[in-house]
C-alpha positions as CSV (number, residue, x, y, z in Angstrom):
1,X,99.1,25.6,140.9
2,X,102.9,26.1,141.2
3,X,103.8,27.7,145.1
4,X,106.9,30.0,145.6
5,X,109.4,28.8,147.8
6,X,108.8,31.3,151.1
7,X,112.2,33.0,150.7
8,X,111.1,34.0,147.2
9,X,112.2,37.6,146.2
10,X,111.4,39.3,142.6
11,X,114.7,40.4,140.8
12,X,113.5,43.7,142.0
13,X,113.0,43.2,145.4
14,X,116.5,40.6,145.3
15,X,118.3,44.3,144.1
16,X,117.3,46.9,146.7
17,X,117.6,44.2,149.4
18,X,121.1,43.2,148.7
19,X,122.4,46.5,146.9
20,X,122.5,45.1,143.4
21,X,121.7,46.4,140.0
22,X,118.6,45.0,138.3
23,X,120.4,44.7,134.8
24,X,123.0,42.8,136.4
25,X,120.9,40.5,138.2
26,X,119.4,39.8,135.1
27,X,123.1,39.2,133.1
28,X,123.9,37.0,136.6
29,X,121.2,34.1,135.7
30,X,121.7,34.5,131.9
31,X,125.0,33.7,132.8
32,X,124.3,30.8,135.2
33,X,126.2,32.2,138.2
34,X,122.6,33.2,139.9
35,X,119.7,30.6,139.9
36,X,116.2,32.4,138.8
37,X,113.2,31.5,137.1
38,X,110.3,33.3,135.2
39,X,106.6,33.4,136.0
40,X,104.9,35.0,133.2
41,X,106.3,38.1,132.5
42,X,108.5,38.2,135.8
43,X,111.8,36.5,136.9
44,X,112.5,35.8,140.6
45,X,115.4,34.4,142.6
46,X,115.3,33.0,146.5
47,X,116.7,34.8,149.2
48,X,119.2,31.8,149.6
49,X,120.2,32.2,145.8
50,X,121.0,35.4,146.6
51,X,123.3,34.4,149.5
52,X,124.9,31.8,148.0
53,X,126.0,33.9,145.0
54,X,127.1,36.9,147.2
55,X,129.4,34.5,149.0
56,X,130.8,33.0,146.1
57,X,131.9,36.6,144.7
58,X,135.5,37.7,144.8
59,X,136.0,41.0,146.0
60,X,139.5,41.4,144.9
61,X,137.8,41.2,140.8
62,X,135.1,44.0,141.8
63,X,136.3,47.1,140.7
64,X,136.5,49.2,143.9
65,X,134.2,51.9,142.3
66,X,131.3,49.2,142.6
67,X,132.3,47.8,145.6
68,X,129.6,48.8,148.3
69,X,130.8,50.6,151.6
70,X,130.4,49.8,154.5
């Protein structure tokens, strides 16, 4: 049997945790710039994915209508 890595989050749980839509999460590992995988019927991503692709974002390309305030 397969085990999760501990920081493992459902796309989900990934989106309310760090703000983000669950439609683009998915888009984000279709597109390779977010590392997931699928369990059955489920995808999920690790907390340090997550991290790692917040901190490679640009802020100047977000529109500043998406941008979340602070």
């Amino acid at each position: 049997m397969n085990k999760f890595p501990a920081d493992t989050l459902t796309l989900s749980e990934a989106g309310k945790k760090y703000g983000l839509a669950l439609n683009s999460l998915h888009i984000y590992i279709r597109n390779g710039r977010l590392k997931g995988f699928k369990r059955g019927s489920r995808w999920y991503t690790t907390d340090r994915e997550m991290k790692k692709y917040l901190a490679s974002r640009d802020l100047e390309k977000i529109p500043k209508r998406y941008r979340k305030k602070a």
